[in-house]
C-alpha positions as CSV (number, residue, x, y, z in Angstrom):
1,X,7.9,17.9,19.3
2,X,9.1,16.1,16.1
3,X,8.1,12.5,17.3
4,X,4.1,11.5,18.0
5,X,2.2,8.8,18.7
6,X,-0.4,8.7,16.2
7,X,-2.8,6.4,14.2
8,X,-2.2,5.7,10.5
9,X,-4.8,7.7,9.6
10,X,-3.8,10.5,11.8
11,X,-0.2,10.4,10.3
12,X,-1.7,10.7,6.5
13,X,-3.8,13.9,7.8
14,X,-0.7,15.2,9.1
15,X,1.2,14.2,5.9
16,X,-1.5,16.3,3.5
17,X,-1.7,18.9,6.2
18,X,2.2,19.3,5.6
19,X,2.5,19.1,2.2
20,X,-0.5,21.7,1.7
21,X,1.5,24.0,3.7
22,X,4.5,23.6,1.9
23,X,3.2,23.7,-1.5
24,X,0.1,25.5,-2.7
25,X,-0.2,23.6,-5.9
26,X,-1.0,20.5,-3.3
27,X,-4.7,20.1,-3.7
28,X,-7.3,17.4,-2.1
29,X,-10.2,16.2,-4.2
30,X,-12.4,13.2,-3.5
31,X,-15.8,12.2,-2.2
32,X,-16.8,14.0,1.3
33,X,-13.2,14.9,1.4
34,X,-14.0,18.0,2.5
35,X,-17.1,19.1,4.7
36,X,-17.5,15.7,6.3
37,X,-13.5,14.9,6.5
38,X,-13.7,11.5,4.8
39,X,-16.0,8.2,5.7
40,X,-12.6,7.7,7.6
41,X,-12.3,11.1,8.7
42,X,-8.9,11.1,7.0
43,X,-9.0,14.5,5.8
44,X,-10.7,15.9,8.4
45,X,-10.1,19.9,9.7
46,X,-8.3,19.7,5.9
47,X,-11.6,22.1,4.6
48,X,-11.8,24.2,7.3
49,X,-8.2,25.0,7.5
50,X,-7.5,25.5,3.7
51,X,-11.3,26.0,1.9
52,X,-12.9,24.5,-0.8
53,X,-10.5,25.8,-3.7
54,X,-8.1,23.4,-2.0
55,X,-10.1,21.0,-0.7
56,X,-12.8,19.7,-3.0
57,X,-15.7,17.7,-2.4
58,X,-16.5,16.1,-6.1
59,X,-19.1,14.4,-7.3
60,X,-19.9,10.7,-7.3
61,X,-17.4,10.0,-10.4
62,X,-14.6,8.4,-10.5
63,X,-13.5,8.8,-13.8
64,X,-14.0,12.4,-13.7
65,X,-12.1,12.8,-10.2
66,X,-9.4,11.2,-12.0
67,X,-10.0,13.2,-15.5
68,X,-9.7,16.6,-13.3
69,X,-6.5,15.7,-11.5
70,X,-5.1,14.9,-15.0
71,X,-5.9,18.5,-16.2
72,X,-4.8,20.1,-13.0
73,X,-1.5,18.6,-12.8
74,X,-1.0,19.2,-16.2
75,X,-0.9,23.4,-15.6
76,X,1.1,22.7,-12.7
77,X,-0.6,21.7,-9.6
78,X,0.1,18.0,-7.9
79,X,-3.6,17.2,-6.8
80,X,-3.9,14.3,-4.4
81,X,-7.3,12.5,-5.0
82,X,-9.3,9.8,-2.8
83,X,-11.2,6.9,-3.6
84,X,-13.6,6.4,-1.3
85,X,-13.5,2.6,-1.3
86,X,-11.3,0.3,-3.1
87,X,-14.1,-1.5,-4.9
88,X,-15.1,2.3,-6.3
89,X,-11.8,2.8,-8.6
90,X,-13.3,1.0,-11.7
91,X,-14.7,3.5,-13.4
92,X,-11.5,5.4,-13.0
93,X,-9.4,2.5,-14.3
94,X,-9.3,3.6,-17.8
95,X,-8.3,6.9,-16.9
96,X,-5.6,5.3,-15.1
97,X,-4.4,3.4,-17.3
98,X,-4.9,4.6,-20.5
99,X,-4.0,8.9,-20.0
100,X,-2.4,8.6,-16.1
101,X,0.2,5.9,-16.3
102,X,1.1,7.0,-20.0
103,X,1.5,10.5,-20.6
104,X,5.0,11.1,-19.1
105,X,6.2,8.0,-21.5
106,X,4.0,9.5,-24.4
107,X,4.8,12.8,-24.6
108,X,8.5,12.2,-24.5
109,X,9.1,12.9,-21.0
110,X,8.2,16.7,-21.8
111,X,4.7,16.1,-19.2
112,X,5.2,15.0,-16.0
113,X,1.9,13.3,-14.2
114,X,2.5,14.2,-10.2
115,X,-0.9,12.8,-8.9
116,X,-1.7,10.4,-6.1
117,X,-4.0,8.2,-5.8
118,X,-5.7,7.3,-2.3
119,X,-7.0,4.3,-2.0
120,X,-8.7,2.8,1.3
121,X,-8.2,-1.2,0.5
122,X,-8.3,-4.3,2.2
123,X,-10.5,-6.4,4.6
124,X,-11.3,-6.5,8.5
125,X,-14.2,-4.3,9.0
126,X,-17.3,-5.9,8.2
127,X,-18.5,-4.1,4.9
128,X,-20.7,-5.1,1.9
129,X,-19.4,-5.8,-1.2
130,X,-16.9,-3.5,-3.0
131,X,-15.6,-2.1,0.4
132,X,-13.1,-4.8,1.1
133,X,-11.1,-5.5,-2.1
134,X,-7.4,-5.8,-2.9
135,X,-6.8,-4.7,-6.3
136,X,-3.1,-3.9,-6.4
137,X,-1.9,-6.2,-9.0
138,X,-4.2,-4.7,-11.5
139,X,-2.1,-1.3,-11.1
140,X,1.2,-3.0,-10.0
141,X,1.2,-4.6,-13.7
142,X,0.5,-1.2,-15.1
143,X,3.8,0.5,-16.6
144,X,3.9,4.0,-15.8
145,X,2.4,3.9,-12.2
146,X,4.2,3.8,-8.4
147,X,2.6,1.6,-6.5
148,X,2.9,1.6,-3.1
149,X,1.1,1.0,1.1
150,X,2.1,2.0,4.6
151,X,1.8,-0.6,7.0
152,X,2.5,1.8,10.0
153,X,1.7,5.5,10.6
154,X,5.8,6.2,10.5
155,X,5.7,5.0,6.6
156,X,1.8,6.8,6.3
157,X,3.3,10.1,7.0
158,X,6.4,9.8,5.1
159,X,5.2,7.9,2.1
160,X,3.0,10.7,1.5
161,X,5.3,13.3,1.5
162,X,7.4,11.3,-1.1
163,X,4.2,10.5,-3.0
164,X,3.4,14.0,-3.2
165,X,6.9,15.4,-4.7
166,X,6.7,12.7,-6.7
167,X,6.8,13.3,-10.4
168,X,5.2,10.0,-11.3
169,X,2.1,9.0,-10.5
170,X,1.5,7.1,-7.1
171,X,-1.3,4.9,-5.9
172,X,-1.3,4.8,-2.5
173,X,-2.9,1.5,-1.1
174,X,-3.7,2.6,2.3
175,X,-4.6,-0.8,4.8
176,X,-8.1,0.4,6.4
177,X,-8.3,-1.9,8.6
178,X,-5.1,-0.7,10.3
179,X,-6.2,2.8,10.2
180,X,-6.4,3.3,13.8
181,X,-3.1,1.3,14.5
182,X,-0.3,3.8,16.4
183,X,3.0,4.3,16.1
184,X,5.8,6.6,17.0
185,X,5.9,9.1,13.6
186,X,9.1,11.3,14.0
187,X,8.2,14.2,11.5
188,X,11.7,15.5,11.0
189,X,13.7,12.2,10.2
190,X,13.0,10.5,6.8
191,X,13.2,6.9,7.1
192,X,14.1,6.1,3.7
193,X,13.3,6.0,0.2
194,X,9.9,5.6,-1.4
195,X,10.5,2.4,-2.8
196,X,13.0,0.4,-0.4
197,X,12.3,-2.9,1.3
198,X,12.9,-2.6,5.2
199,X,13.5,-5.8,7.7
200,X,10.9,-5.0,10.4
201,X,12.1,-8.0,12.2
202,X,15.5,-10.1,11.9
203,X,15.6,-13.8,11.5
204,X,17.9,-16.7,10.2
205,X,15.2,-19.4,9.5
206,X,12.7,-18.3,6.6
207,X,11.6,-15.2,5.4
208,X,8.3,-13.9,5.3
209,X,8.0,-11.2,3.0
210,X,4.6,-8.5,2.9
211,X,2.7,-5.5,2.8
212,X,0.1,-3.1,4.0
213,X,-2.1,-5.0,6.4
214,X,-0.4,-8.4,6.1
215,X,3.0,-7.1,7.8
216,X,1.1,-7.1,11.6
217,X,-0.1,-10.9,10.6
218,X,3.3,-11.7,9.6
219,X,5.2,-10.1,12.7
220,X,2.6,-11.6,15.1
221,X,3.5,-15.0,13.0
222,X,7.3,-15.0,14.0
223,X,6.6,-14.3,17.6
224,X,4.3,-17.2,17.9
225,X,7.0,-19.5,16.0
226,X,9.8,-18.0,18.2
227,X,8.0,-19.6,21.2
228,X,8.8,-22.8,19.3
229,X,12.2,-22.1,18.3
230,X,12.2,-21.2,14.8
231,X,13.6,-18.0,13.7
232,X,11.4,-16.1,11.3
233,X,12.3,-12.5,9.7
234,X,10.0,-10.4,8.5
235,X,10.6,-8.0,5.2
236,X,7.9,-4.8,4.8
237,X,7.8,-4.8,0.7
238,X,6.3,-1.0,1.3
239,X,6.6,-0.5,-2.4
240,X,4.6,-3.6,-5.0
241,X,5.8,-1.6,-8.0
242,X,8.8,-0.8,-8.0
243,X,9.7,-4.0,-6.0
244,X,12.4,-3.7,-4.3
245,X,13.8,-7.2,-4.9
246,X,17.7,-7.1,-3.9
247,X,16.4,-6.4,-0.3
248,X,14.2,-9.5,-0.1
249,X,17.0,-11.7,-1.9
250,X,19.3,-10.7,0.8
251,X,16.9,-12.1,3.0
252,X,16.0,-15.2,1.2
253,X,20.2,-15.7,0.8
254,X,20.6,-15.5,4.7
255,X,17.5,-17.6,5.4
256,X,16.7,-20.4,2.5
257,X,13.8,-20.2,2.9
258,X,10.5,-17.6,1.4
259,X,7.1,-16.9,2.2
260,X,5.1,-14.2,0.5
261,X,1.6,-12.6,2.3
262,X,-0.3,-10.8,0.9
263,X,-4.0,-10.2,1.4
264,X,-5.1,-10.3,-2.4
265,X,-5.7,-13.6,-4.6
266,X,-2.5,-15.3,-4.5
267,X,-3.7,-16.1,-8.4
268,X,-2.0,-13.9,-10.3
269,X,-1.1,-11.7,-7.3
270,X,2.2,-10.0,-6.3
271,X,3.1,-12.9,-4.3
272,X,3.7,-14.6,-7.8
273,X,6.2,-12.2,-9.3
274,X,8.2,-12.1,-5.8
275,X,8.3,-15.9,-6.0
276,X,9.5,-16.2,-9.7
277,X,12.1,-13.5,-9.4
278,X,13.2,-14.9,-6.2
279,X,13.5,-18.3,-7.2
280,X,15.4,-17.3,-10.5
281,X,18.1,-15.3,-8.2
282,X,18.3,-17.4,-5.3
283,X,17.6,-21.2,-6.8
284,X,20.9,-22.2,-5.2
285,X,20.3,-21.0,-2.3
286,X,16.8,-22.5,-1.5
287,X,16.2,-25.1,0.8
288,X,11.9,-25.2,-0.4
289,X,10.1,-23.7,-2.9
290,X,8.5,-20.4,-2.4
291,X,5.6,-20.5,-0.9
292,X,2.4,-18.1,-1.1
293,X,-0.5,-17.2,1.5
294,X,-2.9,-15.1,0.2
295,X,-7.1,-14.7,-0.4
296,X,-9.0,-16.9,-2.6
297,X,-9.2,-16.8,-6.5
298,X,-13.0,-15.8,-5.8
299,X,-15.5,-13.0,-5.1
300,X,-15.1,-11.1,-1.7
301,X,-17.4,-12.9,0.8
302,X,-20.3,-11.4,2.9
303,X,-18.8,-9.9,5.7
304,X,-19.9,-13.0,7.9
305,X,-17.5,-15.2,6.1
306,X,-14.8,-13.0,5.7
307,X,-12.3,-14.4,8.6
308,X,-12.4,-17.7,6.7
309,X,-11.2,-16.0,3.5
310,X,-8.7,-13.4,4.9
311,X,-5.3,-15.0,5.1
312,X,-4.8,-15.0,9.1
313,X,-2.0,-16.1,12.1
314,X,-3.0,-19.8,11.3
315,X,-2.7,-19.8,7.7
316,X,1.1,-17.8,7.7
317,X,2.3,-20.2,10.6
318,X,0.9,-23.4,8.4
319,X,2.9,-22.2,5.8
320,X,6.0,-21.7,7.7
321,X,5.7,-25.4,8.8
322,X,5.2,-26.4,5.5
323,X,8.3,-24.5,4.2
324,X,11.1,-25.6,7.8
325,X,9.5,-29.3,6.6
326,X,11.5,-29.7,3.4
């Protein structure tokens, strides 16, 4: 049966389960990827169905999870690595940056760098510190990298696939706190390309434009403003680098009017790029200045405090109000 029901997480298992059938040089390495299936059991039945040459439970290191993928996908292979949290990249960001993202550009294009990145990011579930970050930008800005999160287990499965035969390097932002979200996943129909845009819901009074986690807030947003009569549609981004900016100016051309969400800083965040570009192609056509929703410029709060700092159903809808006011 080509079309399931399944959690996000669910769908990415399925995704590497595929691709690892399809392609022996698809490997799996990470922290308690294997025996244990992932502290999300995202990978789980991965070790017992394809053994620990495939499927390799590393040691605490980041940088040197990172390193070995680097070696290994340059004899051949297209390893697929996890970090654990998103607070826990750091000490693989100069590997990142510095070999990953720059290789293909250095060598020439002679060495191609197909590795993905896992990443478990965001908010929502009550965790300490380092366990609730959203560091996108930081790799968003980097030249070289793919940047890209699901926010439903249709896009899960498929962006992983075209992670995965990806030449470049991805980093897959995977919204945590939405792992266990379902959704119909038809495994035989591709929905579209890595990087596109796609209008999750249609509207003709503003825009709200996200990602990852933020699209459920934003799509819960227009269904509360439709009970007051405004109009709202609402863009999945899917993609923070490449942007895919001619779908969201269509948008903005139809509508007037623009609000980016996103669950990161707004200070420097994604959310700022979208609204320059934006306002650069579409200053004719806005009725109000872009707007932005997004966390604070500050250190992720103890998990007690962390519904006053995640951008929430009150916060978008303020911001819509703000935006229909002008």
């Amino acid at each position: 049966m080509a079309v399931q029901k399944l959690p996000i997480a669910k769908a990415i298992n399925e995704s590497l389960r595929k691709a690892m059938e399809t392609d022996p040089k698809v490997l799996i390495m990470g922290e308690d990827v294997g025996k244990l299936g992932g502290v999300f059991r995202v990978t789980d039945g991965l070790f017992k169905d394809f053994g620990e040459d495939r499927v390799i439970d590393t040691p605490l290191a980041e940088s040197g999870i990172v390193g070995t993928a680097i070696g290994l996908a340059l004899r051949g292979y297209r390893p697929v690595v996890e970090i654990q949290f998103d607070g826990f990249v750091f000490p693989a960001y100069d590997q990142i940056v510095t070999q990953l993202a720059k290789m293909h550009a250095r060598a020439l294009g002679k060495i191609k760098l197909p590795v993905v990145v896992r990443i478990p990011y965001g908010g929502g579930i009550g965790a300490v510190e380092h366990h609730s970050e959203s560091p996108e930008a930081l790799f968003a800005h980097v030249a070289g990298l793919k940047v890209v999160s699901p926010s439903n287990a249709s896009d899960a499965y498929w962006m992983m696939q075209q992670a995965i035969q990806s030449d470049d390097p991805v980093i897959f932002f995977e919204p945590k706190r939405r792992y266990w979200d379902k959704g119909e996943v038809d495994t035989e129909s591709i929905p579209g390309p890595l990087h596109k845009a796609r209008t999750v819901r249609e509207g003709s009074d503003l825009t709200l434009v996200a990602y990852g986690p933020m699209v459920k807030v934003c799509l819960e947003a227009a269904a509360a403003a439709q009970e007051e009569g405004k109009s709202i549609e609402v863009v999945d981004l899917r993609s923070m680098s490449p942007i895919d900016f001619d779908a969201v100016q269509a948008s903005v051309e139809r509508t007037r009017r623009l609000v980016v969400v996103h669950e990161a800083p707004v200070f420097y965040g994604a959310g700022a790029e979208i609204a320059a570009r934006i306002t650069e192609r579409c200053f004719y056509h806005l009725e109000a200045p872009v707007l932005r929703v997004g966390g604070y410029h500050a250190p992720y709060p103890p998990a007690r405090l962390e519904e006053e700092y995640l951008p929430g159903l009150d916060r978008v809808l303020d911001a819509v109000d703000r935006s229909l006011a002008y």
